[in-house]
C-alpha positions as CSV (number, residue, x, y, z in Angstrom):
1,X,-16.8,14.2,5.4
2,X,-18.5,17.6,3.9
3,X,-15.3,18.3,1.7
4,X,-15.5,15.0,0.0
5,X,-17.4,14.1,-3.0
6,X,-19.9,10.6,-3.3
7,X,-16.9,9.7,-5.7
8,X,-14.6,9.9,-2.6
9,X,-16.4,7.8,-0.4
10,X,-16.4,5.2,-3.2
11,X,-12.7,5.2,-3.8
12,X,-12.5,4.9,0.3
13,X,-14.0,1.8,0.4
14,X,-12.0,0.2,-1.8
15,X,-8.8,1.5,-0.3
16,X,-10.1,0.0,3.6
17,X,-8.4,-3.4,4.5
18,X,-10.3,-6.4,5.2
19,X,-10.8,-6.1,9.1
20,X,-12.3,-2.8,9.8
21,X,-14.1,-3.7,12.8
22,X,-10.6,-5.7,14.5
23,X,-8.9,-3.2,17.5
24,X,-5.6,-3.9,17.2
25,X,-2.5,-1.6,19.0
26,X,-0.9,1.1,16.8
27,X,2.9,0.8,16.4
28,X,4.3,4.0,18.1
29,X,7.6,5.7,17.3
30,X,9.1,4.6,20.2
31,X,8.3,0.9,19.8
32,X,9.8,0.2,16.2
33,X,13.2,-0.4,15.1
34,X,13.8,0.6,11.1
35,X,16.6,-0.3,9.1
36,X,17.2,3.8,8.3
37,X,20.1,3.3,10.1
38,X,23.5,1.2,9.9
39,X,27.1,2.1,11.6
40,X,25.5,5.9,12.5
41,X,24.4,6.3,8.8
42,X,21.1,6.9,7.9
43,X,19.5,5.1,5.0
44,X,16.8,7.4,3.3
45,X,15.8,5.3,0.7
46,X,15.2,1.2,0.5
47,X,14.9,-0.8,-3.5
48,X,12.6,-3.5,-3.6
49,X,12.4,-5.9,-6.2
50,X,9.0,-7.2,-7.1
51,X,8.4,-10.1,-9.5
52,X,4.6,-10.7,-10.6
53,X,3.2,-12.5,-13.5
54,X,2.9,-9.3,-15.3
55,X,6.7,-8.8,-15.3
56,X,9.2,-6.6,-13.0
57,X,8.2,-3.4,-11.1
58,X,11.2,-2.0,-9.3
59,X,10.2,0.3,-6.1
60,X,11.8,2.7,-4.0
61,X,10.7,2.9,-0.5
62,X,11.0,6.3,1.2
63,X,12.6,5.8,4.9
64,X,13.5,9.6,5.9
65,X,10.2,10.4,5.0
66,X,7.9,7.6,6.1
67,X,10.6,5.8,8.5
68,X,7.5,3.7,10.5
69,X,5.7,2.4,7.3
70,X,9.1,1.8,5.2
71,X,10.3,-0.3,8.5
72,X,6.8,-2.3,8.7
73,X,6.8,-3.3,4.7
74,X,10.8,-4.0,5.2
75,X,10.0,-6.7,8.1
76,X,6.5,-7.6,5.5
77,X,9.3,-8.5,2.3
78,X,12.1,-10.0,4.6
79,X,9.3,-12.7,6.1
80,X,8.1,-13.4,2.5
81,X,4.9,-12.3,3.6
82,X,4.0,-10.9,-0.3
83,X,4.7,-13.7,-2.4
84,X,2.0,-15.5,-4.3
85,X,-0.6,-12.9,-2.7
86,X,-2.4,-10.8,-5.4
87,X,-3.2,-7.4,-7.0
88,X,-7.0,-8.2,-5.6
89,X,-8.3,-4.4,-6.5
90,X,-7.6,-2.9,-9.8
91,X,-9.6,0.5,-11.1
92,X,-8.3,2.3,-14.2
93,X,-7.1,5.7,-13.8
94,X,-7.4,5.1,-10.2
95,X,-5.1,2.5,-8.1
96,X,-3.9,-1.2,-8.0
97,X,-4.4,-2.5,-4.6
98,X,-2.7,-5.7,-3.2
99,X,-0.7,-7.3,-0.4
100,X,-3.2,-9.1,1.4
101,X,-5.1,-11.3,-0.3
102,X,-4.6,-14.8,-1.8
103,X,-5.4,-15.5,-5.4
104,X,-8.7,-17.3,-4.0
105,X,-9.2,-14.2,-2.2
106,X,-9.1,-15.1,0.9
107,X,-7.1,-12.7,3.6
108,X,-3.5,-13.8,4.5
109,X,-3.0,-13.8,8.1
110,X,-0.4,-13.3,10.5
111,X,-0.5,-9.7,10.0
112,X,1.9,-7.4,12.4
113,X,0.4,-4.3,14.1
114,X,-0.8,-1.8,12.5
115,X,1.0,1.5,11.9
116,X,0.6,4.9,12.5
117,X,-0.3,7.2,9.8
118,X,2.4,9.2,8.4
119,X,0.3,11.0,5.5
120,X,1.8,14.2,7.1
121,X,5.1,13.5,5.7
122,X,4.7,16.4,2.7
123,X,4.5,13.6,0.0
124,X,1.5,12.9,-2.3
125,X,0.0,10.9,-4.1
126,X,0.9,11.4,-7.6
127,X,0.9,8.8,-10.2
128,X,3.4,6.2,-9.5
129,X,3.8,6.9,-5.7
130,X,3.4,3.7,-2.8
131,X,0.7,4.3,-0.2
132,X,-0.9,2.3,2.4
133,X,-4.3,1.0,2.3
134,X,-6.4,1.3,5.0
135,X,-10.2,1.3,7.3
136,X,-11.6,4.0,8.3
137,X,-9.1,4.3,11.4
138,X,-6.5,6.5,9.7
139,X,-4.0,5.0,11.9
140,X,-4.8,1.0,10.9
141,X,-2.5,0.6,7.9
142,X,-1.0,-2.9,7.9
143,X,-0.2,-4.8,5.0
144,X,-2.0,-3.7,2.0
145,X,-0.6,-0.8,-0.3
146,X,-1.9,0.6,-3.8
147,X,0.2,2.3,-6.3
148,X,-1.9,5.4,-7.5
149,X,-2.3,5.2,-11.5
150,X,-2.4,9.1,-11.5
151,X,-2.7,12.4,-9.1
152,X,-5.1,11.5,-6.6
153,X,-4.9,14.7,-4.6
154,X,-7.9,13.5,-2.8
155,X,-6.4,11.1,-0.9
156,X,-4.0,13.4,0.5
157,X,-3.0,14.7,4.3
158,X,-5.0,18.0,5.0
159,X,-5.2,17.9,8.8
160,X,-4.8,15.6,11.7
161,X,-8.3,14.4,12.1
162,X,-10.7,11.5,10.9
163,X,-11.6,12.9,7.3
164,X,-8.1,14.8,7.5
165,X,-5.7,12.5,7.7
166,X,-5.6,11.3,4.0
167,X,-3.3,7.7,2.8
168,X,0.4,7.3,3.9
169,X,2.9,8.1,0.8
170,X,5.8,5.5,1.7
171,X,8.1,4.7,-2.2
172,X,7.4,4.7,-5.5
173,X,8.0,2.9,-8.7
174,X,11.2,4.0,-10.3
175,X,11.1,1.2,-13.0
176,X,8.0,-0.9,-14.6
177,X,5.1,1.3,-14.4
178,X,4.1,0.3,-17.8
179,X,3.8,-3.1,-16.1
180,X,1.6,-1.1,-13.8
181,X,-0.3,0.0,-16.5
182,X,-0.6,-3.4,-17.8
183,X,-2.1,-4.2,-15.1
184,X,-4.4,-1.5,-14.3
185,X,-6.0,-2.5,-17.8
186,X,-6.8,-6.2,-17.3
187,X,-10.6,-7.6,-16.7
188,X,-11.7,-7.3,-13.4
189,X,-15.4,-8.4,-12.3
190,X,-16.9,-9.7,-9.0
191,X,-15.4,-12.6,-7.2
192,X,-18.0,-13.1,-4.2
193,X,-18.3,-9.9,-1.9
194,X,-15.5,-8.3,-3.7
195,X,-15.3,-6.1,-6.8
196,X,-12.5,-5.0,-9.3
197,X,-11.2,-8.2,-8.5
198,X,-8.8,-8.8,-11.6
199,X,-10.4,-12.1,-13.8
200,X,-7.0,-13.9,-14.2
201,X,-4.8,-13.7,-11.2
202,X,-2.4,-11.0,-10.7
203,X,0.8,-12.7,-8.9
204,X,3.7,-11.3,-6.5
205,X,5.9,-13.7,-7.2
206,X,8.6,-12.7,-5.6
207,X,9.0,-9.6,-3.7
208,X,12.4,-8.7,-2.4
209,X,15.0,-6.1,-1.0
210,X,17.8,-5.1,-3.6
211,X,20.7,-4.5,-1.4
């Protein structure tokens, strides 16, 4: 953790999910079916339609390049596992963090296995870009994301080890980011352990696949 600065280790905690200590199987190539493919055809790319009490983002998940992650948030939006969770972590000119946790701020459950990192994948996290939260197992990504408010270089893949393996790149937002931004500049304070926590409620509405 030499290469990282006390700024980095900050940021890290707030991008760990909510059961760091849990063991829980990794999902392995081999074990998970993705939509990337119908009749022979791959599909490379997957729109999602999120409504939130902030207004409409519209996302664009990356299956040729992140085909595990992009399959695990597919089967997450097709179970209506998203709506009426929150944007529980917002940090100007950082990230907005959500997917797991209720607007009292307690942790949704029924969670599937977590997935293996694919930070390798060549993309980064640049403003705008979809990434998977995470503990400090690089490979324990499950159903929280963030959407990065600008470059965060530092969060990306450098090698394949514990301090190395940086945050999975999966989509972006290819319509609404000022609704991002909105919401990146909202009060946030302390609600119990947790900080950042936006004062009003940030909803997911709705979040759904645009076929």
């Amino acid at each position: 953790m030499k290469r990282f600065s006390i700024g980095f280790l900050a940021f890290f905690v707030l991008l760990t999910g909510c059961n760091a200590g849990t063991e829980t199987p990794v999902v392995e190539p081999a074990t998970v079916t993705t939509n990337s493919q119908t009749s022979g055809v791959k599909k490379s790319m997957t729109n999602v339609k999120m409504e939130t009490s902030a207004g409409t983002i519209m996302l664009e998940l990356d299956a040729e390049n992140a085909p595990l992650t992009v399959a695990n948030i597919e089967a997450y939006v097709k179970d209506g596992f998203y709506d009426g969770l929150v944007f529980h972590r917002v940090i100007p000119n950082f990230m907005v963090q959500g997917g797991g946790m209720n607007a009292n701020m307690t942790e949704k459950g029924d969670k599937r296995p977590p997935v293996k990192n694919e930070a390798n994948n060549g993309l980064k996290n640049d403003r705008g870009t979809l990434a998977m939260a995470r503990t400090n197992d690089p490979h324990s990504a499950s159903s929280q994301f963030f959407i990065n408010l600008k470059d965060n270089d530092f969060l990306n893949f450098t090698s394949e080890s514990s301090s190395g393996w940086g945050y999975t790149v999966f989509g972006k937002v290819v319509d609404g980011m000022d609704v991002v931004d909105q919401i990146a500049a909202v009060k946030t304070g302390q609600n119990g352990p947790h900080g950042d926590v936006p004062v009003e409620p940030i909803t997911m509405n709705s979040v759904t696949i645009v076929e």
